[in-house]
Every structure is written in C-alpha cells, then in structure tokens.
N, CA, C, O and CB atoms as a CASP TS submission, in Angstrom:
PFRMAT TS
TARGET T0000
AUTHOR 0000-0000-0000
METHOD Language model
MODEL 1
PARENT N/A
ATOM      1  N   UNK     1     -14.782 -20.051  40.191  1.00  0.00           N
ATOM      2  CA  UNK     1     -13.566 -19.320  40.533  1.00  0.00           C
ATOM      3  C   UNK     1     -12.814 -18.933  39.260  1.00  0.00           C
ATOM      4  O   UNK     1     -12.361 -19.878  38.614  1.00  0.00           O
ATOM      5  CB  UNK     1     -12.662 -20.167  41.460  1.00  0.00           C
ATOM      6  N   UNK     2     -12.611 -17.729  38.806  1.00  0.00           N
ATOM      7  CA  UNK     2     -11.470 -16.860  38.146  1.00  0.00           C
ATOM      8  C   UNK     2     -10.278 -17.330  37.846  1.00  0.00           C
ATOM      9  O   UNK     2      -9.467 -17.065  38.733  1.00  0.00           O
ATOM     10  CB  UNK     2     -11.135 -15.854  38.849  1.00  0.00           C
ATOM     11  N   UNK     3      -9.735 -18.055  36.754  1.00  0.00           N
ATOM     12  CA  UNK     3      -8.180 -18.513  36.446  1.00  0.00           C
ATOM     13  C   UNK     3      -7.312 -17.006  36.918  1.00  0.00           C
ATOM     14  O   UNK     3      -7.598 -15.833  36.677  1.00  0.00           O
ATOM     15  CB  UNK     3      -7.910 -19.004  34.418  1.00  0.00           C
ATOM     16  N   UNK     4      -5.937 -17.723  37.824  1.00  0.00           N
ATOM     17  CA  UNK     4      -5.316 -16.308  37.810  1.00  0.00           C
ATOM     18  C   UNK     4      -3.869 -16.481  36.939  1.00  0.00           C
ATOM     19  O   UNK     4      -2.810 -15.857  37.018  1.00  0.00           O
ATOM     20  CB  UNK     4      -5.026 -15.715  39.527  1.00  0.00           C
ATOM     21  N   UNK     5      -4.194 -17.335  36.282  1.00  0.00           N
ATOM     22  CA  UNK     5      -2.536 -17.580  35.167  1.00  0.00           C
ATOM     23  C   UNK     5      -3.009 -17.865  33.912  1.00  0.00           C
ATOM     24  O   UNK     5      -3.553 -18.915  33.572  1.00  0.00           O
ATOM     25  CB  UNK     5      -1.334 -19.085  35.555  1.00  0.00           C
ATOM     26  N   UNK     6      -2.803 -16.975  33.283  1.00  0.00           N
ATOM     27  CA  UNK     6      -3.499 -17.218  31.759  1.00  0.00           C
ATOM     28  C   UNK     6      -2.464 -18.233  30.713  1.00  0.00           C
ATOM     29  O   UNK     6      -1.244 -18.250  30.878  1.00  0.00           O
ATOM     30  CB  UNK     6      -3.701 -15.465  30.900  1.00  0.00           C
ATOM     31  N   UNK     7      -2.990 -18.859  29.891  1.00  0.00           N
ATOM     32  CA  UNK     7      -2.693 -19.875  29.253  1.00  0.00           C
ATOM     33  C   UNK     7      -1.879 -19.379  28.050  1.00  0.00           C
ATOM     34  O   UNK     7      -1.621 -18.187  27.879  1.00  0.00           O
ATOM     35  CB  UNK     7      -3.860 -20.626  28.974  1.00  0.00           C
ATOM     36  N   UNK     8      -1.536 -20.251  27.321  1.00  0.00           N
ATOM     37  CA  UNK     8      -0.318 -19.509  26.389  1.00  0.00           C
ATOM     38  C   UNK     8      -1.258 -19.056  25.179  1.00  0.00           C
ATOM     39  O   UNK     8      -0.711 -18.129  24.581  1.00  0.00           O
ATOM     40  CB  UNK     8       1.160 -20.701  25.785  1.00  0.00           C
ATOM     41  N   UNK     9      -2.751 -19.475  24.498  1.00  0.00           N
ATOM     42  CA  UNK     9      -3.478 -18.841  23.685  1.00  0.00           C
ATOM     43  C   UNK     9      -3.704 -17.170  24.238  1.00  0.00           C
ATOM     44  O   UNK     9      -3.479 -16.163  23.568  1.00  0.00           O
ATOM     45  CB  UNK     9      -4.764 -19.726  23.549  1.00  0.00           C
ATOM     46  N   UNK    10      -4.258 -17.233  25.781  1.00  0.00           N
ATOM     47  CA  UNK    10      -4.696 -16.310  25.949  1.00  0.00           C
ATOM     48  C   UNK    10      -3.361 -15.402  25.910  1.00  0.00           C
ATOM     49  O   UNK    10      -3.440 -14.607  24.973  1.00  0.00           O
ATOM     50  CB  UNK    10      -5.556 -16.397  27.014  1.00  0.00           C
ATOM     51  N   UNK    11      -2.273 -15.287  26.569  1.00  0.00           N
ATOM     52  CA  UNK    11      -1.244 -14.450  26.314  1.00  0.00           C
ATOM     53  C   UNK    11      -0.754 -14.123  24.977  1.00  0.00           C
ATOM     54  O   UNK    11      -0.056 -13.132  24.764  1.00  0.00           O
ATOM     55  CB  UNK    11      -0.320 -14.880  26.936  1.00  0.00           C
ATOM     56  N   UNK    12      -1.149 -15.027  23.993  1.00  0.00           N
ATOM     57  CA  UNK    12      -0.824 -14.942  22.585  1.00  0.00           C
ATOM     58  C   UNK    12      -1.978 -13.529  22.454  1.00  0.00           C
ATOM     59  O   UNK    12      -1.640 -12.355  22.303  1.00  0.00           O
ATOM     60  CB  UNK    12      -1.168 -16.629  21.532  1.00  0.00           C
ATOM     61  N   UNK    13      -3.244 -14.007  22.552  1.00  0.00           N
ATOM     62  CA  UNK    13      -4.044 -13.208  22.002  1.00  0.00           C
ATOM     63  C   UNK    13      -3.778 -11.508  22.516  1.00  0.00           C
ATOM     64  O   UNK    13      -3.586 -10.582  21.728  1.00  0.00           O
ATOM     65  CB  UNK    13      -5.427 -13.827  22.330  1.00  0.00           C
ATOM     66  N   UNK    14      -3.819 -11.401  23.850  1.00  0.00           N
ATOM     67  CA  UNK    14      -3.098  -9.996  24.420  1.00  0.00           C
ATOM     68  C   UNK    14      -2.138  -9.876  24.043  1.00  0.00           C
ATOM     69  O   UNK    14      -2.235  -8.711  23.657  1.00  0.00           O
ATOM     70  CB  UNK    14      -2.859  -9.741  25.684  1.00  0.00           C
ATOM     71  N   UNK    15      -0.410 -10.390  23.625  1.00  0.00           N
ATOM     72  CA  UNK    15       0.179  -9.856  22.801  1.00  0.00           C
ATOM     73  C   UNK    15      -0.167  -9.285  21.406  1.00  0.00           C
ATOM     74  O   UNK    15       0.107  -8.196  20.901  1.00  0.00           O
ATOM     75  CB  UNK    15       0.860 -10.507  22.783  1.00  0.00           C
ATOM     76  N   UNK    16      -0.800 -10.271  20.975  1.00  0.00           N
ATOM     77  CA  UNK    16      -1.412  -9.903  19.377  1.00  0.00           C
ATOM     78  C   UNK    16      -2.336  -8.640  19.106  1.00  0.00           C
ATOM     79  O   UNK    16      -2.192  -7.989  18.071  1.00  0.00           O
ATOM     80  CB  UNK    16      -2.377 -11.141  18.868  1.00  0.00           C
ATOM     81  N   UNK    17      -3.675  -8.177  20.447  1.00  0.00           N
ATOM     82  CA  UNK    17      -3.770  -7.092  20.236  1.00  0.00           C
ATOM     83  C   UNK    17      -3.242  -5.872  20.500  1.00  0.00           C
ATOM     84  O   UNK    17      -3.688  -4.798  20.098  1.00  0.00           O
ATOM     85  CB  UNK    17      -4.427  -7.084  20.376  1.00  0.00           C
ATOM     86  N   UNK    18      -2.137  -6.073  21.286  1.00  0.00           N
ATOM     87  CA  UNK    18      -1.008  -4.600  21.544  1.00  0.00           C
ATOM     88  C   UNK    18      -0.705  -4.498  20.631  1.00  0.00           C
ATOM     89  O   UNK    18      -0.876  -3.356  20.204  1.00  0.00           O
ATOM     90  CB  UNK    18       0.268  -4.465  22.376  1.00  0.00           C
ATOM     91  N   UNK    19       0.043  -5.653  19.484  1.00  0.00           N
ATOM     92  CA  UNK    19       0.869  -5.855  18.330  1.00  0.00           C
ATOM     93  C   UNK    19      -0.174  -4.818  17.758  1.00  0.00           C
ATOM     94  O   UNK    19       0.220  -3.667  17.573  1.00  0.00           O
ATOM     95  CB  UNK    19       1.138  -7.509  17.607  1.00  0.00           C
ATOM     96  N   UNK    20      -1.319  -5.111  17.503  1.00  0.00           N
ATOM     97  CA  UNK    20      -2.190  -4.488  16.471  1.00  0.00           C
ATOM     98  C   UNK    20      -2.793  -3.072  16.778  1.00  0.00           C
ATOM     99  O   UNK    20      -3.604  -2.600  15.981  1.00  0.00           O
ATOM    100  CB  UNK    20      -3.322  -5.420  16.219  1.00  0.00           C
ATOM    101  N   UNK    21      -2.485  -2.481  17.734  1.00  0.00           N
ATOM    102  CA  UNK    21      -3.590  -1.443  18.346  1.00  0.00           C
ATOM    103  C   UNK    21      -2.489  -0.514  18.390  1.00  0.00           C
ATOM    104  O   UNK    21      -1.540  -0.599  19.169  1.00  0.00           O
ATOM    105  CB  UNK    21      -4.507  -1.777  19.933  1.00  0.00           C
ATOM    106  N   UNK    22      -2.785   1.032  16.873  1.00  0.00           N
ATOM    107  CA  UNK    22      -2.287   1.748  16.232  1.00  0.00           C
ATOM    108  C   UNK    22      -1.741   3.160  17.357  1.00  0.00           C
ATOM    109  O   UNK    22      -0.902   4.060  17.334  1.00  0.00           O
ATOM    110  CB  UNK    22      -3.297   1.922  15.077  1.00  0.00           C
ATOM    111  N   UNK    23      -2.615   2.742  18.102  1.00  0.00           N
ATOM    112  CA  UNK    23      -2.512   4.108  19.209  1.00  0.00           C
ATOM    113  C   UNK    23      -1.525   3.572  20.216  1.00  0.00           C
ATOM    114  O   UNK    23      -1.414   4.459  21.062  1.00  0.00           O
ATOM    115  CB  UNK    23      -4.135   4.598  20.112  1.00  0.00           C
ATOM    116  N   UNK    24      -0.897   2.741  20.477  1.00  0.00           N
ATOM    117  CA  UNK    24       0.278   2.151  21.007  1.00  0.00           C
ATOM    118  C   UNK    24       1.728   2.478  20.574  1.00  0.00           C
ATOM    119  O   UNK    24       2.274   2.361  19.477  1.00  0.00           O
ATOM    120  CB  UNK    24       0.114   0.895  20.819  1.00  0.00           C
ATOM    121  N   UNK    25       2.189   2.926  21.770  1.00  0.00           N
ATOM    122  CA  UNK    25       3.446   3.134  21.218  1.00  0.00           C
ATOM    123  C   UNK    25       4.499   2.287  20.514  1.00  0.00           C
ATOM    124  O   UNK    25       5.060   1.383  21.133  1.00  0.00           O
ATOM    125  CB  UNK    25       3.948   3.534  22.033  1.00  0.00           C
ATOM    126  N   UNK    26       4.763   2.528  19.345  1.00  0.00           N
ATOM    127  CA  UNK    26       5.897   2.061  18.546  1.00  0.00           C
ATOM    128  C   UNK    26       6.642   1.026  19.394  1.00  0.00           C
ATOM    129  O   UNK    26       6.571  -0.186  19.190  1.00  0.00           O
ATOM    130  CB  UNK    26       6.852   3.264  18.114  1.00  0.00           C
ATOM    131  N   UNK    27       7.378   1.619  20.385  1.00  0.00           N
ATOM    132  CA  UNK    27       8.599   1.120  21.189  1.00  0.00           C
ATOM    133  C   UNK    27       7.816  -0.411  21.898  1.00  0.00           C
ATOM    134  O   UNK    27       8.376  -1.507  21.855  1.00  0.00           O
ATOM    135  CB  UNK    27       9.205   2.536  22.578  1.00  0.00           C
ATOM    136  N   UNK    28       6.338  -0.157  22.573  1.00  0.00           N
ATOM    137  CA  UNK    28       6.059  -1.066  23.251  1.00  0.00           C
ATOM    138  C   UNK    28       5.582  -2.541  21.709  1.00  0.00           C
ATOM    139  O   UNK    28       5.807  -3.750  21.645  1.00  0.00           O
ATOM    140  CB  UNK    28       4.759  -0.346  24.482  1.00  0.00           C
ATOM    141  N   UNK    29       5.139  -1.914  21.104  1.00  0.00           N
ATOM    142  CA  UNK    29       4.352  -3.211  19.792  1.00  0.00           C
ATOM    143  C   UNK    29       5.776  -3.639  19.242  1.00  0.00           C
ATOM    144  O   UNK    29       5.684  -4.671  18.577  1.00  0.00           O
ATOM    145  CB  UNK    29       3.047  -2.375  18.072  1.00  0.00           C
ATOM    146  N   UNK    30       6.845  -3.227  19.313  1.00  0.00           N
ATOM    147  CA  UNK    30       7.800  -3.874  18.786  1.00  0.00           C
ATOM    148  C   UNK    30       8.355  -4.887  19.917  1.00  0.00           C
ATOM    149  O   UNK    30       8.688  -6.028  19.599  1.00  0.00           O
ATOM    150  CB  UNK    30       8.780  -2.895  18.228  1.00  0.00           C
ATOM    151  N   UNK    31       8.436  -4.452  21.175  1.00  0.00           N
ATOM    152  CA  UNK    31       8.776  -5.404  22.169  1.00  0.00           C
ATOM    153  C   UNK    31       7.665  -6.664  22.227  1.00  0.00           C
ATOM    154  O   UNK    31       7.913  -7.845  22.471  1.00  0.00           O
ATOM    155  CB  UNK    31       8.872  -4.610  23.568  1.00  0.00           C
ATOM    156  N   UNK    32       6.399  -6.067  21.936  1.00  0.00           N
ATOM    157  CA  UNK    32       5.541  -7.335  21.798  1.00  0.00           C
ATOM    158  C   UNK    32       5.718  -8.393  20.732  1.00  0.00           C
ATOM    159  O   UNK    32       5.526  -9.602  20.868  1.00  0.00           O
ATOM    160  CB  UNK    32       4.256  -6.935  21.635  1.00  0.00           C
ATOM    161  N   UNK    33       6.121  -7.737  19.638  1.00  0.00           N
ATOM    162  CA  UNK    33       6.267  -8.241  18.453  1.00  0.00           C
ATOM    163  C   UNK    33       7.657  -9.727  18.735  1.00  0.00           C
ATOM    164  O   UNK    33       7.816 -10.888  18.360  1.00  0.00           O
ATOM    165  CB  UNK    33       6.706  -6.742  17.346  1.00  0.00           C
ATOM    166  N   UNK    34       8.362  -8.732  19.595  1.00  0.00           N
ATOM    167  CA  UNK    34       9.872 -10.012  19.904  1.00  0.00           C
ATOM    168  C   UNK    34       9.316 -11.014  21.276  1.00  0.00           C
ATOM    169  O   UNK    34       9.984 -11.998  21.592  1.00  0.00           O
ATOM    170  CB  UNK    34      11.874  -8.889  20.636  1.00  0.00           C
ATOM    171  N   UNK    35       8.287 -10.723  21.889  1.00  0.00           N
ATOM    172  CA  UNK    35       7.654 -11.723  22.931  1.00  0.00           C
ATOM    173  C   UNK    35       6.731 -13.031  21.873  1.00  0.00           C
ATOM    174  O   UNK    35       6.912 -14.248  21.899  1.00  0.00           O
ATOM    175  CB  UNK    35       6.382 -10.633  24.149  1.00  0.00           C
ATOM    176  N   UNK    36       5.811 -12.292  21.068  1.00  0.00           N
ATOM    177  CA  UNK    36       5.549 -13.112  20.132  1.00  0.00           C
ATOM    178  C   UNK    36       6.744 -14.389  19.438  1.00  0.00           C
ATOM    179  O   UNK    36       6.406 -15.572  19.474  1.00  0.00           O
ATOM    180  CB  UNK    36       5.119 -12.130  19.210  1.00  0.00           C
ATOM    181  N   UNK    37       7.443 -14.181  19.132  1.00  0.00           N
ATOM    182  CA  UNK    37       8.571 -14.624  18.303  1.00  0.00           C
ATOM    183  C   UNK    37       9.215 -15.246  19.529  1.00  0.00           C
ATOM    184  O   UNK    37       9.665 -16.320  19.129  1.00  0.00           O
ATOM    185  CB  UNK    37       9.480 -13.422  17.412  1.00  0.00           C
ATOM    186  N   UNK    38       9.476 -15.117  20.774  1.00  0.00           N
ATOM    187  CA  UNK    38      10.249 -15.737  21.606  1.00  0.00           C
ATOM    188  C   UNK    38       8.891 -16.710  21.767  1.00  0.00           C
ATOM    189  O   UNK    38       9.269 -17.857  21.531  1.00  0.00           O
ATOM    190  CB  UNK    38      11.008 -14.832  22.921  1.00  0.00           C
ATOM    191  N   UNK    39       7.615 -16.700  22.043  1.00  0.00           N
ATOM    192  CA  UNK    39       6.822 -17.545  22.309  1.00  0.00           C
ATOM    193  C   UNK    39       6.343 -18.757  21.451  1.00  0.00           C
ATOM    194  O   UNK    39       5.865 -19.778  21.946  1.00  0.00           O
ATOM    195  CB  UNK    39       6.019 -16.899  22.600  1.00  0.00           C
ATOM    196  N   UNK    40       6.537 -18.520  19.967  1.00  0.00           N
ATOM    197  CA  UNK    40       6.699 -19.486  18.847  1.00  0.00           C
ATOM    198  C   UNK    40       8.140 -20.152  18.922  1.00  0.00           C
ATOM    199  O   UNK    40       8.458 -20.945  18.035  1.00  0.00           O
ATOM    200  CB  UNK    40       6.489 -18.727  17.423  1.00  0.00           C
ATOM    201  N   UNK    41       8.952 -19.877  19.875  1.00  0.00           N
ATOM    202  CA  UNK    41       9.742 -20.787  19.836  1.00  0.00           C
ATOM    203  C   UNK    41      11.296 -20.643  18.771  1.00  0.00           C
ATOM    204  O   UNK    41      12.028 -21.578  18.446  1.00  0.00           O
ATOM    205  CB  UNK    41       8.784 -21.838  19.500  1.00  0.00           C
ATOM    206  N   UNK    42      11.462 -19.102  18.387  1.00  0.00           N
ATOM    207  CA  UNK    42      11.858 -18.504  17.363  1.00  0.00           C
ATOM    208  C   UNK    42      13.423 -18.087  18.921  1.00  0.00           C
ATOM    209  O   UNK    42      13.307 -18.158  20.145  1.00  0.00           O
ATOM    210  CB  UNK    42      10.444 -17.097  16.388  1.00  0.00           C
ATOM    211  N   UNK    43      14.466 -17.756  18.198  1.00  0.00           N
ATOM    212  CA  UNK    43      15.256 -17.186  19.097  1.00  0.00           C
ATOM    213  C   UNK    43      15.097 -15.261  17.880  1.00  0.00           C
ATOM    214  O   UNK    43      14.851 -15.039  16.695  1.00  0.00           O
ATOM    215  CB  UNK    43      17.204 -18.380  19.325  1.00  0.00           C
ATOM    216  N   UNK    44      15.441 -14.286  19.218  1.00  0.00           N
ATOM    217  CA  UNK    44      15.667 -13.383  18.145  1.00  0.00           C
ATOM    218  C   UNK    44      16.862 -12.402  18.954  1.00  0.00           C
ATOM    219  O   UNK    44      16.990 -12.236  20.167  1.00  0.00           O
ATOM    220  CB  UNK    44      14.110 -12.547  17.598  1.00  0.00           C
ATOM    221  N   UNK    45      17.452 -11.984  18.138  1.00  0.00           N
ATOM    222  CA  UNK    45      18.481 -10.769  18.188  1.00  0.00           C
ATOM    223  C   UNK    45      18.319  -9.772  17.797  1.00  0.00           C
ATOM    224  O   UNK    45      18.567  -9.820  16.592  1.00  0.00           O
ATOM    225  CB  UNK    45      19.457 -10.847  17.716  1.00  0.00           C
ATOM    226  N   UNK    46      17.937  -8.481  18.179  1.00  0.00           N
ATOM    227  CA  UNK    46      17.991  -7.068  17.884  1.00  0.00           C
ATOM    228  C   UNK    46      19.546  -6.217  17.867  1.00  0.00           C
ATOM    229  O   UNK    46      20.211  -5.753  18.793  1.00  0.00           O
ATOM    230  CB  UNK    46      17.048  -6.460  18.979  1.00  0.00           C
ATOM    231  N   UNK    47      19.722  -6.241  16.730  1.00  0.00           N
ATOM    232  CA  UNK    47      20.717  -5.244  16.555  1.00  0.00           C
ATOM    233  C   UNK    47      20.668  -3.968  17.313  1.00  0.00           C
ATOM    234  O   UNK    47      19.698  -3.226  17.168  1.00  0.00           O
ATOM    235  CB  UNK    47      20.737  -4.932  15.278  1.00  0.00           C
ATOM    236  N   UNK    48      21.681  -3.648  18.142  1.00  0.00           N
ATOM    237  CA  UNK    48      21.958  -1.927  18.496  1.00  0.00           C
ATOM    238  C   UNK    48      21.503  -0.744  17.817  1.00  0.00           C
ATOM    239  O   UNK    48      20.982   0.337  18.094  1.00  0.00           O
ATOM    240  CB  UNK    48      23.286  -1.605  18.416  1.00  0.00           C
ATOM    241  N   UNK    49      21.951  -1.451  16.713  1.00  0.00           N
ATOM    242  CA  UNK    49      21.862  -0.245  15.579  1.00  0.00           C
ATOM    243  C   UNK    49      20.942  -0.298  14.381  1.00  0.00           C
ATOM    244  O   UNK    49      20.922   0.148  13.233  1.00  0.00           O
ATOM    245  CB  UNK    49      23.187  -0.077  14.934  1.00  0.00           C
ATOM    246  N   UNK    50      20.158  -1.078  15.203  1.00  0.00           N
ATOM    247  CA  UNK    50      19.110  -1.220  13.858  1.00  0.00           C
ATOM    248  C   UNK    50      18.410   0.433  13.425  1.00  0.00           C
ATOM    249  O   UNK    50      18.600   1.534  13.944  1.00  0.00           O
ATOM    250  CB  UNK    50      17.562  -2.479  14.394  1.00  0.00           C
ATOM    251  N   UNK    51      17.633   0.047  12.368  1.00  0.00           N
ATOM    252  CA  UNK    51      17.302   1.787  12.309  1.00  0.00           C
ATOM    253  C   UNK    51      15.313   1.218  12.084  1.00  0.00           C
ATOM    254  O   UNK    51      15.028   0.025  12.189  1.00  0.00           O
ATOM    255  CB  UNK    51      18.436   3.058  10.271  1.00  0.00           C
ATOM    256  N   UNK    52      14.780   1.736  11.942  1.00  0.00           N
ATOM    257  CA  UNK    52      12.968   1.720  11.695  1.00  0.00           C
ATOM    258  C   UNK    52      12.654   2.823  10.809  1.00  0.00           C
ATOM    259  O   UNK    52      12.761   3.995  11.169  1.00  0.00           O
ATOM    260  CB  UNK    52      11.941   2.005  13.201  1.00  0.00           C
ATOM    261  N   UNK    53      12.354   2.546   9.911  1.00  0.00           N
ATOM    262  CA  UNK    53      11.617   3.763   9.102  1.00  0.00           C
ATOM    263  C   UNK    53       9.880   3.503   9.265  1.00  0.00           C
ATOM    264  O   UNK    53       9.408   2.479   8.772  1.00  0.00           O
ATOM    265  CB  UNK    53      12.144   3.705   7.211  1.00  0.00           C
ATOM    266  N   UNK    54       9.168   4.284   9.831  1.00  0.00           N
ATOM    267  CA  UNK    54       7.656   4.926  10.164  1.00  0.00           C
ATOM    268  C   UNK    54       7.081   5.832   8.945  1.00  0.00           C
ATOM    269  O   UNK    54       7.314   6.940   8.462  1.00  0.00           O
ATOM    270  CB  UNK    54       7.739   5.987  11.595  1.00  0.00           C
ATOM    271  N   UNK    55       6.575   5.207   8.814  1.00  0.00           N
ATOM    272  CA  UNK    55       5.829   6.191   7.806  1.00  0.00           C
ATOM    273  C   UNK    55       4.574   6.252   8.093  1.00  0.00           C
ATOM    274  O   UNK    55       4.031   5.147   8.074  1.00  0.00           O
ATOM    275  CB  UNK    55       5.884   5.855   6.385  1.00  0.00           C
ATOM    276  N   UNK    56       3.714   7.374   8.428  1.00  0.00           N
ATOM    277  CA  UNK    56       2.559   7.940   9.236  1.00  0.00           C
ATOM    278  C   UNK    56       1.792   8.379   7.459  1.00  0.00           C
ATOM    279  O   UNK    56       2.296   9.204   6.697  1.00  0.00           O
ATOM    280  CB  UNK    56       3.111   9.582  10.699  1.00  0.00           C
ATOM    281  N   UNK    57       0.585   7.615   7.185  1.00  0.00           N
ATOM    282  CA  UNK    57      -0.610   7.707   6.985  1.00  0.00           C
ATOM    283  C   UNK    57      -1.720   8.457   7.075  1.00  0.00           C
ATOM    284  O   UNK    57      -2.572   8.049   7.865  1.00  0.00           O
ATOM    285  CB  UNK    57      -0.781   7.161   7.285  1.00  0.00           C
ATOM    286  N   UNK    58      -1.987   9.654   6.351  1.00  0.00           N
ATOM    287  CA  UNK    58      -3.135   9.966   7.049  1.00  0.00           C
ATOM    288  C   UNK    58      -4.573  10.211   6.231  1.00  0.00           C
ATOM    289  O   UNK    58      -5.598  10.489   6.853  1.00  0.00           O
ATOM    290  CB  UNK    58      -2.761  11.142   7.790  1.00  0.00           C
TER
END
C-alpha cells in the first residue's frame, strides 16, 4: 500500500526541487524558499517593501 502523507525529508526534497527548477516562477520558488526556512525551524518576516533584483543570464 502507497504512503498518502509524505514525511518531512520527502517534503523537504519537493520543496528543494521547485526551489531549484529555473522555469518556475520567481513568485512561487521564493514562497518555497520561506516554507523551507519555516520547516528548519527558522521564523521569517518578509518585508512589504522589499525590492528583488533578477538578473536574467543568457
């Protein structure tokens, strides 16, 4: 039988490859990025007004 609640490695690891997978939107890998950090046990605060500078590679 099929686990239907994945364990905190395995949710680590699916956060970690959204985090990493370039064709993902910005907006969503940064929300992953603060699930990560809430899951290590980290508290975090996002400023309103934070700003992001992107710089595209090609």
């Amino acid at each position: 039988m099929r686990k239907k609640i994945a364990d905190k490695k395995e949710v680590q690891a699916f956060l970690t490859a959204v985090l990493r997978n370039e064709e993902a939107d910005v907006k969503d890998r940064l929300k992953v990025a603060e699930y990560l950090v809430k899951l290590a046990g980290e508290d975090v605060e996002t400023p309103k007004d934070m700003q992001i500078q992107i710089r595209v590679v090609e």
